[in-house]
C-alpha positions in Angstrom: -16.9 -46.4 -25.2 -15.8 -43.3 -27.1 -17.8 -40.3 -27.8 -18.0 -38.0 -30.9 -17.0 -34.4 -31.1 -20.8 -33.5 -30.6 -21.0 -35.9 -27.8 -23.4 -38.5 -29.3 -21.7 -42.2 -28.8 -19.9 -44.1 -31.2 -21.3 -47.1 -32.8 -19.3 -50.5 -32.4 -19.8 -52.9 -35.1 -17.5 -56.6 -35.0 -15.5 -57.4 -37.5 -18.2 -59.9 -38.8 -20.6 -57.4 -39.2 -17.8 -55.1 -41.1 -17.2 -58.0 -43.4 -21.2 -58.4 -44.2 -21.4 -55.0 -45.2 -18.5 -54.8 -47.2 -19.7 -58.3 -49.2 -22.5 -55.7 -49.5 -21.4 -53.1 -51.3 -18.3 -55.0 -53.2 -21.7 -57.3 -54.3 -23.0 -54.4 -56.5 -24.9 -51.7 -53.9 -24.3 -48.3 -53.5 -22.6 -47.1 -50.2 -25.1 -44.3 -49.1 -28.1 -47.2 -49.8 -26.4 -49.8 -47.8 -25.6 -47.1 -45.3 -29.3 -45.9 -45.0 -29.9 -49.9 -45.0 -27.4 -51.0 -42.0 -27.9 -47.9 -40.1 -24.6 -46.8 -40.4 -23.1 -43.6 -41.4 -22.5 -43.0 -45.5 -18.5 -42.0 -44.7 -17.8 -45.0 -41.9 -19.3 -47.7 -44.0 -16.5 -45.9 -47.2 -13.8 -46.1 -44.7 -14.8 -50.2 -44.1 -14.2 -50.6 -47.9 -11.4 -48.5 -47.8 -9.7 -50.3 -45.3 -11.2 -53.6 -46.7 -8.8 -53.2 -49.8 -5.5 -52.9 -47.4 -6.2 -55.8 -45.4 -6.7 -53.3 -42.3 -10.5 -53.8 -41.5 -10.6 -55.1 -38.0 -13.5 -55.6 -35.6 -13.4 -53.8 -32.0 -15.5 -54.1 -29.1 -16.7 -54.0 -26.0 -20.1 -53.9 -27.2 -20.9 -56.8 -30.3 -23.6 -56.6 -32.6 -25.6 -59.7 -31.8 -26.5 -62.6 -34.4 -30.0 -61.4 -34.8 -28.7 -57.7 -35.5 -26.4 -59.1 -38.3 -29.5 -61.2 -39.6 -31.8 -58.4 -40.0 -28.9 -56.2 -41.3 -28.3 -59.2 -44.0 -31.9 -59.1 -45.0 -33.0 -55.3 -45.3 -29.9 -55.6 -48.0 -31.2 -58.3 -49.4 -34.8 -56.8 -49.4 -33.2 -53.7 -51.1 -31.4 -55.7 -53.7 -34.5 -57.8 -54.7 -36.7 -54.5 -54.6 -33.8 -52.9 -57.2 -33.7 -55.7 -58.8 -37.3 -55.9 -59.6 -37.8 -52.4 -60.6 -35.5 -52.6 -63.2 -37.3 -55.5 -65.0 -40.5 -53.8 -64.4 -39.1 -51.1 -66.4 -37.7 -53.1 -68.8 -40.7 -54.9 -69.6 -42.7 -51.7 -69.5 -40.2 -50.4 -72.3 -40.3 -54.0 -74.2 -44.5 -53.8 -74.5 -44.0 -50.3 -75.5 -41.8 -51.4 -78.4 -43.6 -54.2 -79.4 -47.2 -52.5 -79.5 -45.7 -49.1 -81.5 -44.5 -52.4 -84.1 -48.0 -53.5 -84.0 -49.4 -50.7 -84.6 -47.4 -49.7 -87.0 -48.0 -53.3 -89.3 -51.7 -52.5 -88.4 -52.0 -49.3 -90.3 -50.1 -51.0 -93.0 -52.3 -53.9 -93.6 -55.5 -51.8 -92.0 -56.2 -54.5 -89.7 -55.0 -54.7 -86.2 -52.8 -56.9 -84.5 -54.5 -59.8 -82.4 -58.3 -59.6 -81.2 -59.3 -56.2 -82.0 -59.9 -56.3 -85.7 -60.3 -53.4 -88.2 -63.6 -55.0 -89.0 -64.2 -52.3 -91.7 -61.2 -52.8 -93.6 -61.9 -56.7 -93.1 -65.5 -55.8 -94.8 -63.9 -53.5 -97.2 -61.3 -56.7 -98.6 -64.2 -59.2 -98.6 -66.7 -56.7 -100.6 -64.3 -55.0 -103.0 -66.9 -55.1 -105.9 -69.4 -53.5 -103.8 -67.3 -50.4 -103.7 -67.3 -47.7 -106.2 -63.3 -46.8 -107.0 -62.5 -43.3 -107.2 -60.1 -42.5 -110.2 -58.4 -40.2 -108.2 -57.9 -42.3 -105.3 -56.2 -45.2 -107.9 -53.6 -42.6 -108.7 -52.9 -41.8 -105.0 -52.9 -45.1 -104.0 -49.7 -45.3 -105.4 -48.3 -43.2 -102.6 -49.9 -43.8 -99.4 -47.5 -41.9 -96.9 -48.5 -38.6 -98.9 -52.5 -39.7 -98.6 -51.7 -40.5 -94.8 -49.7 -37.5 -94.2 -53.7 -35.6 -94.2 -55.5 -38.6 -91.5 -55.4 -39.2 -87.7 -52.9 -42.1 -87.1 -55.7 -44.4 -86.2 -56.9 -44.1 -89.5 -54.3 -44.1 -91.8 -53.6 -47.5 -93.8 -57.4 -48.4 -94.1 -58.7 -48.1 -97.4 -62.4 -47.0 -96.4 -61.2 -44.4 -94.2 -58.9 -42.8 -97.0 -62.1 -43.1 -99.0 -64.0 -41.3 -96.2 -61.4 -38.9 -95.7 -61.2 -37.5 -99.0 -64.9 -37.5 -99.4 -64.5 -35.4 -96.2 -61.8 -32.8 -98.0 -58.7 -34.8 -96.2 -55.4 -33.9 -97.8 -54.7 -36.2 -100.8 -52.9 -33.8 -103.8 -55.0 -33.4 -106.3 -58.4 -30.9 -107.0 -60.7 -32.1 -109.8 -58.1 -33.7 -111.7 -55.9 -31.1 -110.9 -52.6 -31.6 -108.9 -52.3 -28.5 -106.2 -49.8 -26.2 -106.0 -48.6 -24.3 -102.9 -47.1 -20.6 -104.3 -45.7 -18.1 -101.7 -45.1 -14.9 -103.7 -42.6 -12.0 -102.7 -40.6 -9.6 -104.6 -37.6 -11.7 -105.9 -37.7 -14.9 -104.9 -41.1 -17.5 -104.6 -41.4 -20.4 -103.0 -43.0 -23.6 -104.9 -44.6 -26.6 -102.9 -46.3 -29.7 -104.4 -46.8 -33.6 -103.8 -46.6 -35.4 -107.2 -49.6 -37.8 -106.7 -47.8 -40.4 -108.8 -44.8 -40.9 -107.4 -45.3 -39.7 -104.2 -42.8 -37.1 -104.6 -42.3 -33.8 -102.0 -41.4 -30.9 -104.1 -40.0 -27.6 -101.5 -37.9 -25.6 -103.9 -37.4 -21.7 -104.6 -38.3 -19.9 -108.0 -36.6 -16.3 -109.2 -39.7 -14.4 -110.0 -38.1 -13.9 -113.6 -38.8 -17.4 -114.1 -42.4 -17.9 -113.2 -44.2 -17.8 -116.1 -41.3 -20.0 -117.8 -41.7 -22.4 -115.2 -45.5 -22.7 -115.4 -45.4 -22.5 -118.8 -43.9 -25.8 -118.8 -46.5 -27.5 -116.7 -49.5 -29.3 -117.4 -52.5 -27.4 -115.7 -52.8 -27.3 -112.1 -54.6 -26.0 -108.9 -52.0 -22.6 -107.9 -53.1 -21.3 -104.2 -51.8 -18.1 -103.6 -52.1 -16.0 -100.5 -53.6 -13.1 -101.0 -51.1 -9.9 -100.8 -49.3 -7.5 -102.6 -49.5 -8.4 -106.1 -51.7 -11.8 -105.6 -53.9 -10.4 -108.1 -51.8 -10.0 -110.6 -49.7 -13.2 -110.6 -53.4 -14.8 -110.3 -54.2 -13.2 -113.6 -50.9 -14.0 -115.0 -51.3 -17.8 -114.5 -54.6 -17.8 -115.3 -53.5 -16.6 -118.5 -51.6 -19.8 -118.8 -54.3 -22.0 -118.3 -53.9 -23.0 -114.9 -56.4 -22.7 -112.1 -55.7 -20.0 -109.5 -57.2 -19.4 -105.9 -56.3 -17.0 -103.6 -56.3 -17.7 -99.8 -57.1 -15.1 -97.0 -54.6 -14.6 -94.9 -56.1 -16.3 -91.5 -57.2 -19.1 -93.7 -53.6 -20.0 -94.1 -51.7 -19.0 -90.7 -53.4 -22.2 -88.5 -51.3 -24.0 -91.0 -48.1 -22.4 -90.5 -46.1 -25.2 -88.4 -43.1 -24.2 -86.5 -40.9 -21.2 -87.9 -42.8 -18.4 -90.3 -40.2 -19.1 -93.6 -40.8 -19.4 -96.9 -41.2 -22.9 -97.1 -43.6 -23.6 -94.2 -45.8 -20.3 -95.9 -45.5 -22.8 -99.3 -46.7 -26.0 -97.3 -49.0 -23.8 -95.3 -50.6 -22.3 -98.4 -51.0 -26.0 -100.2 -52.7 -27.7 -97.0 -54.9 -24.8 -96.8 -56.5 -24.8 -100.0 -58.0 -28.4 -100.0 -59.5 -27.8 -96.6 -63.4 -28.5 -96.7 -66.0 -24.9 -96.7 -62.4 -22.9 -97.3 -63.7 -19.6 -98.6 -61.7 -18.1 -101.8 -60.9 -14.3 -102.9 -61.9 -13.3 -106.1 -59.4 -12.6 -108.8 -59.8 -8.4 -109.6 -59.2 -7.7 -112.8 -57.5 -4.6 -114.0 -60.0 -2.4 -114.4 -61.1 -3.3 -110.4 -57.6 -2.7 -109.5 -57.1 0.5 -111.5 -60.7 1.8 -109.8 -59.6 1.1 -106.2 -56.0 2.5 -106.7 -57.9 6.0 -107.4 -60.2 5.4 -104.4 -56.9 4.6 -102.5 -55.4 7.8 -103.7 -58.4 9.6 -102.5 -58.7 8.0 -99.5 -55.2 8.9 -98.7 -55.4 13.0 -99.5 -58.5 13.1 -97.2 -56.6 11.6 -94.5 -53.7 14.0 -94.9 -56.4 16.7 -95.1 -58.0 16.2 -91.7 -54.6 15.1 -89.9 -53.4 18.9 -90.9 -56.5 20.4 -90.3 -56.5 19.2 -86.5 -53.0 19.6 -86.6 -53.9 23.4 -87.4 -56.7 23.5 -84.4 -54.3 21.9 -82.0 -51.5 24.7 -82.5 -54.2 27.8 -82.3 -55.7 26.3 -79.5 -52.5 26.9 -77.7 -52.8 30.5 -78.0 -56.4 30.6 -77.3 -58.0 30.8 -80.8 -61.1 27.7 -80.8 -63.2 26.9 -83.7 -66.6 25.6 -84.3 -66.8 21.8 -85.9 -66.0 21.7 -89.6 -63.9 22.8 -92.0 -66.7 25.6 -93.2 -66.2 27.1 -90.2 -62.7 26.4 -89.7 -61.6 28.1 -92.9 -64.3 31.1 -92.5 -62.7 31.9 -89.2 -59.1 31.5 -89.5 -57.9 34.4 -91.6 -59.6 36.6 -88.9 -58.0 34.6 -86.2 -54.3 35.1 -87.6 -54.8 38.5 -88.1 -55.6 38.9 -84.5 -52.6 37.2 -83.6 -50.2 39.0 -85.4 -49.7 41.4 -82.5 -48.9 38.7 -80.1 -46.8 36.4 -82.2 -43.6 36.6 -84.3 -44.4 37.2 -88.2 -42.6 34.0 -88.8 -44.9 31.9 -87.0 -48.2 33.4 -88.5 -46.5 33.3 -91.9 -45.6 29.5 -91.6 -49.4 28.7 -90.2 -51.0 30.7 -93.4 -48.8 28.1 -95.1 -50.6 25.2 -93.7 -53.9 26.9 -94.6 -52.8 27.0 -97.9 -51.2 23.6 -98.2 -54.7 22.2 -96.6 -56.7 24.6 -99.6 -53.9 22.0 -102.2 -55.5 18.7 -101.1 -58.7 19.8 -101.4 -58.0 21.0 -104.9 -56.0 17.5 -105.5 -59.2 15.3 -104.3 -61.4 17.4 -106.7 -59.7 16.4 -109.2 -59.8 13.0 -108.6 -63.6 13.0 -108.2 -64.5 13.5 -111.7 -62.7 10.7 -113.0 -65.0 8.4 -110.9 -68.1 9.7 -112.9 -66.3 9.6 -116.2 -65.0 5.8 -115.4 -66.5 3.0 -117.6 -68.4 1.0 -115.7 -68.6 -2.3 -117.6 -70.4 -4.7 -115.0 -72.3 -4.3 -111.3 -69.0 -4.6 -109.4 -67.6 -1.6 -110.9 -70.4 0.2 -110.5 -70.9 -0.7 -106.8 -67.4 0.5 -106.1 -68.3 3.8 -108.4 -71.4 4.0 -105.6 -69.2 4.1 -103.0 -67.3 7.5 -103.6 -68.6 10.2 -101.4 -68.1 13.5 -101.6 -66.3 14.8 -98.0 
C-alpha cells in the first residue's frame, strides 16, 4: 500500500467503484459534491473522469471496496441528486405562486374585488347599492383616469371605488382643488419648472417654462390651483398670477421637502410642490402685497446697518483690548471713552495705526447716521390696514 508525501495512506478504490462514480458525475453532478459524497478527494475523482475519456481508467488493488461500500456510495449520490432535485422545484414553485398571486392581485385592484375567497366585500356592497351613493362630480371626471387617482392610495386600496371616495374625502391625491386642476410651479431666475395631471385624460405634464413666458403661458389657461414654494420672488409671481385670475398658494419650505423623492432637480421640486399642496391641514403663506414687501425691505435695510454697526463696534473693542484699553458695556460709553483712549495711545503706537482706528470710529458715527435716517420713514409710512401697522410697531429704536 503506498503512502502520500505527508505520510497519510492512499485510498484504493476498484475499477467498479471508479466506474460508479464517474456514471456519477457524467449523470449531471458536480465533482467537488460527488467528491464530498464518496469520500474521495475533489482532484482524484477529476483525474477518474479524465482518464475515463481516454479509455485509461483502471481499477487497482490489494485492498477492494466491498459491495456494501459501493451501495452506500451509490445512494448518498442518489440521496444528493433527489435532495437537488427537489430544491429546485421547491423554488420553482415558490417563484410560480409568487407570479401568479402579484397577477391576482393585480386583476383584484382592477375589478376591486379579490381573487378567490377573500372578497372586497365593500366594493361588492358598493356595486349592489350604487343608488345609495352620492357621486361626486369631481370624482366622475377622475374616474376617467384611475392610475393618476391611484397613484395618491396604498396598493391595497387602489381599484375600489369606496376607497377612492374615502380617500379624497380624506385629501388623497386626485388633481383637482374645488373645481380647479392643481398646478406644481418651481420658480428660479430663468427657467421654471411646470407639473400637472390633466384630470381628463389622465395626462402627466413635467415640462420647463422660460420665465419670459409665464404670464403668456398662464394667460392661455383656464383658471387653476398654482402652488408655489415660497422663496425669492414667490410673492411676486403669486401676485402676478393672481392677477390673471388663477388661484395661487404658497408652500413653506418643510411642507414640501418630505415630498421630494430621489434627486433634488427641478422636476422632482415641481412634483414635490403639486403633491404637497393637496395634503390634508397643509398650512399656506400669505400672499404680501407691495406695500408689505416695500415696508419689510426698509426694516431689512435697517436690520442690516445695525448689524454692521455692532460687528465694527466689537471689532473696535477687540483690537484696543489688545493693547490694554477696556470699555464699559454700550456704545455711550464706548464712544465717550475712546477719543481719550487713542490719545493715550498715540505715544505707544505708530500714527498710522491710531489714524486708521479714528477711521472706524468715524465709519461706525456713518451707520448710525444712515439708520436715522431710515427711522423716520417708518413713522411717515401709510399704514393702510392692522398688518402694516403691526410691522410699523415693530421698529425699535437701538
Amino acid at each position: 500500500m503506498s503512502k502520500r508525501k505527508d505520510g497519510q495512506v492512499r485510498g484504493q478504490y476498484t475499477l467498479e467503484y471508479k466506474l460508479e462514480a464517474v456514471r456519477l458525475v457524467k449523470g449531471g453532478q458536480v465533482v467537488p459534491v460527488t467528491a464530498k459524497i464518496l469520500g474521495v478527494p475533489t482532484q482524484t475523482l477529476g483525474n477518474w473522469v479524465r482518464l475515463s475519456d481516454r479509455g485509461q481508467l483502471a481499477g487497482a488493488g490489494d485492498k477492494p471496496v466491498s459491495q456494501e461500500q459501493m451501495e452506500l456510495a451509490r445512494l448518498r449520490a442518489q440521496l444528493a441528486r433527489v435532495t437537488m432535485e427537489r430544491d429546485i422545484l421547491k423554488k420553482r414553485r415558490r417563484t410560480s405562486l409568487g407570479n401568479h398571486c402579484e397577477d391576482a392581485m393585480d386583476a383584484s385592484l382592477l375589478t376591486g374585488k379579490v381573487i378567490g375567497a377573500h372578497k372586497d366585500e365593500t366594493a361588492v356592497y358598493q356595486e349592489e347599492n350604487r343608488e345609495r351613493f352620492v357621486v361626486n362630480p369631481l370624482m366622475d371626471s377622475a374616474s376617467k383616469c384611475p392610475d393618476v387617482i391611484n397613484q395618491g392610495l396604498h396598493k391595497h386600496h387602489r381599484g375600489s371605488i369606496m376607497n377612492r371616495n374615502t380617500g379624497m374625502n380624506a385629501g388623497q391625491i386626485i388633481g383637482t382643488m374645488n373645481g380647479q386642476q392643481v398646478v406644481g410651479l418651481d420658480i428660479a431666475k430663468k427657467v421654471f419648472q411646470l407639473h400637472t395631471v390633466d384630470m381628463g385624460t389622465g395626462e402627466i405634464s413635467n415640462v420647463q417654462i422660460k420665465s419670459s413666458k409665464v404670464r403668456e403661458h398662464f394667460a392661455n389657461r383656464k383658471p387653476c390651483l398654482i402652488a408655489i414654494e415660497a422663496c425669492g420672488s414667490g410673492h411676486f409671481w403669486a401676485r402676478e398670477l393672481q392677477a390673471l385670475g388663477h388661484t395661487v398658494r404658497l408652500l413653506h419650505a418643510k411642507a414640501v421637502r418630505p415630498f421630494v423623492s430621489g434627486n433634488k432637480t427641478d422636476a422632482t421640486d415641481a412634483r414635490a410642490i403639486w403633491l404637497a399642496v393637496q395634503q390634508p391641514g397643509v398650512k399656506f403663506v400669505g400672499v404680501k402685497s407691495v406695500a408689505q414687501q416695500a415696508t419689510l425691505t426698509l426694516h431689512r435695510q435697517r436690520e442690516s446697518l445695525m448689524k454692521m454697526r455692532i460687528m465694527q463696534t466689537n471689532a473696535l473693542r477687540g483690537l484696543l483690548y489688545e493693547f490694554g484699553a477696556t470699555f464699559a458695556k454700550g456704545k455711550k460709553a464706548l464712544f465717550s471713552e475712546i477719543e481719550a483712549t487713542l490719545e493715550a495711545l498715540v505715544e505707544t503706537l505708530p500714527q498710522v495705526v491710531v489714524d486708521s482706528l479714528r477711521e472706524q470710529v468715524e465709519r461706525i458715527k456713518k451707520l448710525d447716521e444712515d439708520m436715522l435716517t431710515i427711522e423716520p420713514i417708518f413713522l411717515s409710512w401709510p399704514q393702510s390696514n392692522s398688518q402694516e401697522r403691526r410691522l410699523h410697531a415693530g421698529c425699535n429704536v437701538v
